[in-house]
KEKOL-292623 format. One record per residue: residue number from 0; residue in one letter; x, y, z of N, C-alpha, C, CB in turn. Coordinates in steps of 0.05 Angstrom, whole numbers, plus 5000, padded with zeros to 4 digits. Atoms other than C-alpha are relative to their C-alpha. Glycine has a CB too. Example, Ala and Ser with C-alpha at 12.3 -4.5 7.8 and 13.67 -1.06 7.14 Angstrom:
<rs>
0,a,5018,4976,5000,5246,4910,5156,5018,5024,5000,4980,5001,5025
1,s,4984,4976,4999,5273,4979,5143,4985,5022,5014,5009,5009,4971
</rs>
This chain:
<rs>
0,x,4999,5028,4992,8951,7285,3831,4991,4998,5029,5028,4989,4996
1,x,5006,5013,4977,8918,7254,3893,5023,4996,5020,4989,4975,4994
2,x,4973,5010,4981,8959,7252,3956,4992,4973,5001,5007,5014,5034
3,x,5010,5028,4993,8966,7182,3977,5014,4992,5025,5006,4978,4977
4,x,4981,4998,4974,8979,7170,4052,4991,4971,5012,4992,5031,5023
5,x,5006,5025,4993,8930,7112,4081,4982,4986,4980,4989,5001,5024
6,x,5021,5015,5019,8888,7070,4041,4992,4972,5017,5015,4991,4967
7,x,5002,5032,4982,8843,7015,4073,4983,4989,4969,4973,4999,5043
8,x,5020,5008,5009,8808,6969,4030,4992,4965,4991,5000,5017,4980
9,x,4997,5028,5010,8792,6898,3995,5013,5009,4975,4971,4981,4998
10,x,4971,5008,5026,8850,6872,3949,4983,4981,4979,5035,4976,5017
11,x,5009,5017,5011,8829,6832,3892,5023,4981,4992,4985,5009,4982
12,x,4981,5013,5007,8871,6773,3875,5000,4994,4969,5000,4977,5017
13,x,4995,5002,5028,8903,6775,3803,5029,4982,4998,5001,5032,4986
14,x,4975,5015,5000,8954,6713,3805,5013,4994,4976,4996,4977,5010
15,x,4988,5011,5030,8970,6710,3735,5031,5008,4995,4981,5015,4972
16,x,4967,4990,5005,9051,6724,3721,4992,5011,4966,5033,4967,5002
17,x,4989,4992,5032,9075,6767,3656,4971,5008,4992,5017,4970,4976
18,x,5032,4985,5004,9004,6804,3652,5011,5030,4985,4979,5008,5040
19,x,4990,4970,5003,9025,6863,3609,4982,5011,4989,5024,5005,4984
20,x,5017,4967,5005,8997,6930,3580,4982,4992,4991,5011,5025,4981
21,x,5024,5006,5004,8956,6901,3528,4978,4987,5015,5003,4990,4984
22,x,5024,5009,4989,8915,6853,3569,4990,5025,5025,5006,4966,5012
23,x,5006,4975,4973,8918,6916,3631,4977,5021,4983,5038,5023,5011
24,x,5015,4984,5023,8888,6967,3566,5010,4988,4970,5008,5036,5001
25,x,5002,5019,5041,8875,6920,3494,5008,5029,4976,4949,4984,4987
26,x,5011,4986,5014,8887,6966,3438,4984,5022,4990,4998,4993,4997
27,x,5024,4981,5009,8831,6985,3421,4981,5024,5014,4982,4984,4993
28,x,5015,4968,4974,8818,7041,3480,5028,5019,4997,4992,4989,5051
29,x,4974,4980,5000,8884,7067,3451,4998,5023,4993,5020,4993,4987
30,x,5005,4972,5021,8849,7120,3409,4988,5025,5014,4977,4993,4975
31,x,5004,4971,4991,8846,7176,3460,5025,5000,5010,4976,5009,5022
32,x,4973,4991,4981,8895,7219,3501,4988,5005,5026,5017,5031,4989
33,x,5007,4996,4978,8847,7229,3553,5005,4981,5029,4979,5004,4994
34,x,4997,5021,4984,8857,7188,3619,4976,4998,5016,5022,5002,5013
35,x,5014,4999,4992,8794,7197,3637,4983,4974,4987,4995,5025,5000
36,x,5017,5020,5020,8740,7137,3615,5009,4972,4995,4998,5011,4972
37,x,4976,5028,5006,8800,7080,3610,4988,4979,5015,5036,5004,5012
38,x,5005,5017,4982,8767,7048,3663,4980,4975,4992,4990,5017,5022
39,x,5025,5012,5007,8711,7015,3624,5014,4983,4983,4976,5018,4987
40,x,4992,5019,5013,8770,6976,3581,5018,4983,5016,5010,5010,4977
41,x,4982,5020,4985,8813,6954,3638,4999,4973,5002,5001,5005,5022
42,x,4997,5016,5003,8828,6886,3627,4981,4984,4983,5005,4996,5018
43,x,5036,5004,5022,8770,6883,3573,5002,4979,4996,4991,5014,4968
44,x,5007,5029,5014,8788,6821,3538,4999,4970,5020,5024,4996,4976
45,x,5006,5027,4980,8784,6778,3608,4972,5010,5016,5030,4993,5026
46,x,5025,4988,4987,8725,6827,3643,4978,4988,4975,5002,5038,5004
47,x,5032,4994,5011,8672,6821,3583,5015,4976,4975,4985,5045,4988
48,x,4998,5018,5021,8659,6763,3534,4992,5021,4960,4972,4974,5014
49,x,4994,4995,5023,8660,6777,3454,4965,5024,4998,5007,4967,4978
50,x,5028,4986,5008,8577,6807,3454,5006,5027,5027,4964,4974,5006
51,x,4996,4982,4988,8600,6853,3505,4994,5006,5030,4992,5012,4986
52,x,5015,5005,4972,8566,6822,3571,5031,4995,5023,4975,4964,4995
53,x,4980,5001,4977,8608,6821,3636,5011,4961,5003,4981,5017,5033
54,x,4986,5046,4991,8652,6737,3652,4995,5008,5027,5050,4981,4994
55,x,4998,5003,4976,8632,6737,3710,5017,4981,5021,4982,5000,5003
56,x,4982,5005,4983,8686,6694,3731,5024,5007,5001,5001,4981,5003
57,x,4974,4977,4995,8738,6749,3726,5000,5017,5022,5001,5020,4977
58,x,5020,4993,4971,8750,6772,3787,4995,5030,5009,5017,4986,5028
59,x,5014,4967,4986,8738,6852,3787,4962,4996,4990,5021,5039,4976
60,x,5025,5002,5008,8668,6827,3760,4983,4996,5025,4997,4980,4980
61,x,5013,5013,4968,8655,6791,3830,4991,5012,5015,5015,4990,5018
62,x,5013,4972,4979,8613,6831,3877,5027,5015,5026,4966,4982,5027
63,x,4976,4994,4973,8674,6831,3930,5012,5020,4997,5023,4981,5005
64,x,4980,4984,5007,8719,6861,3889,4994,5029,4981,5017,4980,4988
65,x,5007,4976,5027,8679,6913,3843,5010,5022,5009,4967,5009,4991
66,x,4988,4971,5000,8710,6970,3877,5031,4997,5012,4981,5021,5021
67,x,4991,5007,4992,8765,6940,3895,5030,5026,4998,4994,4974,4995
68,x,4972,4975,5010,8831,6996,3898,5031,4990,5000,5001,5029,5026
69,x,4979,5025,4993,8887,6942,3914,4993,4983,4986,5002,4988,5025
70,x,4992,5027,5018,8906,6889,3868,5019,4985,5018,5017,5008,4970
71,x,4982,5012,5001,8949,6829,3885,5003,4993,4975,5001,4984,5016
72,x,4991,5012,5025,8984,6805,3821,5018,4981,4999,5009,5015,4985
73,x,4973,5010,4998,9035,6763,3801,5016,5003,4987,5003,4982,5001
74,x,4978,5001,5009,9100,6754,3780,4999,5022,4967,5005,4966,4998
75,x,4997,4994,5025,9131,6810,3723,4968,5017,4987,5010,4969,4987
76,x,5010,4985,5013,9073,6854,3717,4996,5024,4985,4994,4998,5005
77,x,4989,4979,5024,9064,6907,3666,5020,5001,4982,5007,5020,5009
78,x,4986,5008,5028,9111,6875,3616,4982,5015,4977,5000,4963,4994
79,x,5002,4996,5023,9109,6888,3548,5000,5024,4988,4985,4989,4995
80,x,4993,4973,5010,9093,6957,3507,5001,5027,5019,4981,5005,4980
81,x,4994,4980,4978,9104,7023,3549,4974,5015,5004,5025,5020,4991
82,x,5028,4989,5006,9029,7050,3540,4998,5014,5026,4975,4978,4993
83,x,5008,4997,4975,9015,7092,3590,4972,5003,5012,5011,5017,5005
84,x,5030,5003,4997,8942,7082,3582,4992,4981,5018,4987,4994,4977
85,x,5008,5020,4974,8952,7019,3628,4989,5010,5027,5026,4986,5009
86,x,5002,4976,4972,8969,7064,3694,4967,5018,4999,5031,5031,4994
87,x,5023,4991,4999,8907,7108,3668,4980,4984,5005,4997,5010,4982
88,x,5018,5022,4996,8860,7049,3661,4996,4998,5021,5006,4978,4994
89,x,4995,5005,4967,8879,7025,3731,4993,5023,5016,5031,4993,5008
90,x,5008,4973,4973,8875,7097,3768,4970,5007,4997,5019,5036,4995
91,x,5027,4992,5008,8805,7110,3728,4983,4977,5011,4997,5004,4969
92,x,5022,5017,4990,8775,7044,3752,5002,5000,5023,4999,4974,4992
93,x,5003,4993,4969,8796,7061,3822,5027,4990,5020,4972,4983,5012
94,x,4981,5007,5001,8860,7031,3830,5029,5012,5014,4998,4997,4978
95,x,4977,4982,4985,8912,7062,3879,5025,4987,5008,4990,5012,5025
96,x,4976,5014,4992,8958,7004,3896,5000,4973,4994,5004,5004,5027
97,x,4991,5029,5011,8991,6939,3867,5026,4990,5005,4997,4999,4971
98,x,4985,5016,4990,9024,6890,3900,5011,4978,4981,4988,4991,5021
99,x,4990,5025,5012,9074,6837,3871,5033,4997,5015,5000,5003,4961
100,x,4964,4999,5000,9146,6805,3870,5014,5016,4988,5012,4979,4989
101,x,4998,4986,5019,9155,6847,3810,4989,5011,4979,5009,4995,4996
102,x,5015,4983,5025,9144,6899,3758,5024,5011,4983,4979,5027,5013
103,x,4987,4986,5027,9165,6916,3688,5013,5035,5000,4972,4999,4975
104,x,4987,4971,4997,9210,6980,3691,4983,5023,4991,5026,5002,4985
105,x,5016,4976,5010,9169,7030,3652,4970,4994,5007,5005,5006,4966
106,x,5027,4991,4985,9106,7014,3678,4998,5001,5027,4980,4983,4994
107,x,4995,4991,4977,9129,7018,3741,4996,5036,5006,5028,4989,5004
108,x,4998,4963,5009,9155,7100,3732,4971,5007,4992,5024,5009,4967
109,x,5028,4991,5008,9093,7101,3692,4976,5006,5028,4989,4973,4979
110,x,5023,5002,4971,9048,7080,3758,5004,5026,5012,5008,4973,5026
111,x,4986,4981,4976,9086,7130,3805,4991,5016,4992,5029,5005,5008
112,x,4999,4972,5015,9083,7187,3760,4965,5008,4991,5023,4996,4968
113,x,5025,4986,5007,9003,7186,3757,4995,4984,5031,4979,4994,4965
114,x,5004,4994,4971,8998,7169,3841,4991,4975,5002,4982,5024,5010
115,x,5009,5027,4992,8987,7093,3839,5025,4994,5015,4992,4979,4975
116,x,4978,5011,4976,9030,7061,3900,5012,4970,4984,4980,4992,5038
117,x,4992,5030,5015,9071,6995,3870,5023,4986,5021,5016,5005,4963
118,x,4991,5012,4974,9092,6957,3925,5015,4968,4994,4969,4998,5021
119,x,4980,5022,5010,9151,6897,3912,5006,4983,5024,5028,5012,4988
120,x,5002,5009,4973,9151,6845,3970,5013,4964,4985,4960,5004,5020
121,x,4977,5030,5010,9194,6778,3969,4974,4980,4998,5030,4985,5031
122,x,5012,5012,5007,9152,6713,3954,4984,4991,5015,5009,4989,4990
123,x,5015,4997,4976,9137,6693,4023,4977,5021,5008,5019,5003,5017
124,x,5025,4983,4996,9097,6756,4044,4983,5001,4972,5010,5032,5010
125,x,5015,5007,5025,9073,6755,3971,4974,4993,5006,5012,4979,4983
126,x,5023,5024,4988,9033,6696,3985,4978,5001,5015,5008,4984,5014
127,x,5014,4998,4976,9004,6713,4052,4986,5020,4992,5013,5003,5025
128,x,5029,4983,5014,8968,6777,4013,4980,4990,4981,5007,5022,4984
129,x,5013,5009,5017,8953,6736,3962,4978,4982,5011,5015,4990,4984
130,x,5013,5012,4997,8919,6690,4004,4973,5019,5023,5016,4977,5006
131,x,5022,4981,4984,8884,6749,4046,4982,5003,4969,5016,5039,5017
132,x,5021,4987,5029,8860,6782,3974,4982,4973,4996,5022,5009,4963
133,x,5015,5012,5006,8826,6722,3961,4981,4986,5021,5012,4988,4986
134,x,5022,4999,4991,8780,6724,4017,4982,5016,5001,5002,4997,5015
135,x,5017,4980,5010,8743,6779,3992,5004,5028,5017,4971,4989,5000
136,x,5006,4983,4985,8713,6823,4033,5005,4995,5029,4978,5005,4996
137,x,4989,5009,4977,8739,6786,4094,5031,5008,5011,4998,4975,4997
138,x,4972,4999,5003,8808,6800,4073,5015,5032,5000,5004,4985,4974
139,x,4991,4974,4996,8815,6878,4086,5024,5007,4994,4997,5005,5022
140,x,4980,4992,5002,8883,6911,4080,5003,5034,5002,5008,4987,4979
141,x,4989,4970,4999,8916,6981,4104,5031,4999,4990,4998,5013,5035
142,x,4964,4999,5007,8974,7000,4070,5003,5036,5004,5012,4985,4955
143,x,4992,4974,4992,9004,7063,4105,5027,5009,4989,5000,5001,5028
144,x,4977,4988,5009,9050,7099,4066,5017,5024,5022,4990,5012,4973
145,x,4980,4991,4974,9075,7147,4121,5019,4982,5012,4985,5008,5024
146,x,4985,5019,4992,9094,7078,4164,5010,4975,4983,4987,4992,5019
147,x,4985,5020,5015,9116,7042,4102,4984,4966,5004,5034,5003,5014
148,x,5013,5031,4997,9072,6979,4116,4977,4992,4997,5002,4990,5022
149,x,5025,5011,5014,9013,6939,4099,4986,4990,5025,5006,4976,4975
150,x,5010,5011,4966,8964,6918,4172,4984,4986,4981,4983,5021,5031
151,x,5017,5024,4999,8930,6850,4153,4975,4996,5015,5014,4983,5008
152,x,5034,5001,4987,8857,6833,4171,5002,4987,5024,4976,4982,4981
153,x,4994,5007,4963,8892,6794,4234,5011,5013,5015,5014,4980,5009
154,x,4990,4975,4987,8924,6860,4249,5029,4996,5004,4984,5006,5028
155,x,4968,5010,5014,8998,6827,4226,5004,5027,4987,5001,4971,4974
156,x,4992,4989,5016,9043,6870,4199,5015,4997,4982,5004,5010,5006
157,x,4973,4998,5024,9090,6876,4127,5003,5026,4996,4996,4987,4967
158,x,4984,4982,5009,9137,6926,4122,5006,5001,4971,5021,4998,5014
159,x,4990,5001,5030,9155,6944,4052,5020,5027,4994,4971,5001,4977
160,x,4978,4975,5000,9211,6996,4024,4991,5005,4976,5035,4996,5003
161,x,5008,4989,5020,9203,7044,3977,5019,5033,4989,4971,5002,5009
162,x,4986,4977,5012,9251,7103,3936,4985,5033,5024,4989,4999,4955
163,x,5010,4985,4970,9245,7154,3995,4994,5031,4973,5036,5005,5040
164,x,5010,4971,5012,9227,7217,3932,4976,4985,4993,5019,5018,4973
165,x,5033,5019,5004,9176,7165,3906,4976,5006,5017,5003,4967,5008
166,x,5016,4995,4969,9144,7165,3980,4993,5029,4996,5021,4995,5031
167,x,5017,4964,5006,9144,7244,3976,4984,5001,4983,5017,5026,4990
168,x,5016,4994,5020,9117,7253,3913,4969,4990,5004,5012,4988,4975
169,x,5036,5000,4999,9052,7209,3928,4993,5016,5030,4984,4959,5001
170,x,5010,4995,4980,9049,7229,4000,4998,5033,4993,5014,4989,5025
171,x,5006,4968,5009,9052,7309,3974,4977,4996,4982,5027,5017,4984
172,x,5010,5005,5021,9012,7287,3910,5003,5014,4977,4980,4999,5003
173,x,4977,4981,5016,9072,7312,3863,5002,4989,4979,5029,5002,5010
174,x,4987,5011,5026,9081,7290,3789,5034,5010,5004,4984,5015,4969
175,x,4976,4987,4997,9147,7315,3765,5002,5021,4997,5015,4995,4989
176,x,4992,4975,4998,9132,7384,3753,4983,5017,5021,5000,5011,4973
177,x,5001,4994,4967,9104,7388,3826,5021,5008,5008,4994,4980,5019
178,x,4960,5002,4986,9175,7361,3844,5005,5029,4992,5031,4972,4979
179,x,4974,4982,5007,9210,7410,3809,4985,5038,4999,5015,4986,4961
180,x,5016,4980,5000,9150,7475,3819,5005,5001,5030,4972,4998,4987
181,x,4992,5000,4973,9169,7454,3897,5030,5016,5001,5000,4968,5010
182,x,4975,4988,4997,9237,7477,3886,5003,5029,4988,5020,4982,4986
183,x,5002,4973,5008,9217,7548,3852,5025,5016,5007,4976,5012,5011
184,x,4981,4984,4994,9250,7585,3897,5031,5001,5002,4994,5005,5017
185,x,4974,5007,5005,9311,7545,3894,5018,5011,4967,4997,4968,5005
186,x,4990,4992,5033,9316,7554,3817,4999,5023,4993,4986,4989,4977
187,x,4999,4972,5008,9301,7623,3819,5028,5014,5011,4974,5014,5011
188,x,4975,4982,4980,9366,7641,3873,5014,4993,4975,5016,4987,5038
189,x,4989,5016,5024,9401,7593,3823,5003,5024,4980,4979,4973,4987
190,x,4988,4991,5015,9398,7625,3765,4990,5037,5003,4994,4983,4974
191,x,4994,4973,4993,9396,7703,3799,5032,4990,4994,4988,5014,5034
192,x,4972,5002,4994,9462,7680,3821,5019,4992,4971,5003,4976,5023
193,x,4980,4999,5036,9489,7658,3745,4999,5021,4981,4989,4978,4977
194,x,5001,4977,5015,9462,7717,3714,5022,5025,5015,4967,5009,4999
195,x,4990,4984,4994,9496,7755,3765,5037,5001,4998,4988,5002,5019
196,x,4976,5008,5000,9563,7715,3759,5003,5006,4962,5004,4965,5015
197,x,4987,5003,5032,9565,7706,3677,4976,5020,4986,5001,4959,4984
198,x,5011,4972,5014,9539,7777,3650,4991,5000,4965,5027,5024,5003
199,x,4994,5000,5040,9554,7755,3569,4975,4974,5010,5047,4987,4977
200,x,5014,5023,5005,9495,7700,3586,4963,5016,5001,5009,4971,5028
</rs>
């Protein structure tokens, strides 16, 4: 997994509330295990009309935002089934960090656990990204995970908080059996020391 420490880039603004898995990956890109390639269905059924041509008024279609690695969203995203092809989708199209009020519990975990940053900010600051992201390429954004905060294109700052193993894991670039391949030597004293205490084991 990718460490993840600074990230500068343009945000795209996705204001929709209750946006879940299917519309994030439809179905029908459900039929691999790979997480590689997802990127070409992310949000398919609002990116590309029925013959297969790009809407261009969706907005990762928009020149601003085509590489865009920051999302704003809104309200309650990643509802609905637990897929974790969403998270893939998103990291494969380039996708490293998503801002909202809120996110659906298991796609949350899901995010973390393949090195996407998911950043929860009250309604107020909300807003004020939301209304940066939607100046395109004007609207820059650093979100420094070391200093915990987001520097604005007027050079403002938002602080944001975040599960301080969470923080390790992307800033190391740890799944969970990083985490727990970090502690080796711990688990090895460990169980020296039980073998040496309980003999009948």
């Amino acid at each position: 997994m990718d460490k993840f420490t600074t990230l500068t880039g343009v945000a795209a603004p996705l204001p929709m509330v209750n946006v879940d898995t299917d519309m994030i990956i439809p179905k029908d890109y459900l039929k691999t295990i790979k997480r590689t390639g997802l990127g070409r269905g992310l949000f398919a059924d609002m990116r590309y009309y029925e013959d297969g041509s790009e809407n261009p008024d969706f907005v990762l279609n928009k020149p601003a935002y085509r590489t865009a690695q920051i999302l704003v969203v809104g309200d309650n995203f990643g509802c609905g089934s637990s897929r974790e092809h969403a998270p893939w989708a998103l990291l494969d199209f380039g996708i490293r960090c998503i801002i909202s009020t809120s996110f659906a519990d298991i796609f949350y975990n899901n995010s973390f656990k393949n090195g996407i940053l998911l950043i929860t900010l009250d309604s107020r600051q909300h807003a004020m990204l939301m209304e940066d992201a939607a100046r395109g390429a004007n609207g820059t954004l650093i979100i420094d995970l070391e200093a915990n905060d987001i520097r604005r294109f007027d050079g403002s700052v938002i602080e944001f908080d975040l599960d301080e193993t969470r923080r390790h894991c992307l800033l190391s670039g740890l799944d969970e059996i990083g985490l727990t391949i970090e502690k080796a030597s711990t688990i090895d004293e460990f169980e020296k020391k039980i073998s040496q205490s309980r003999l009948w084991m």
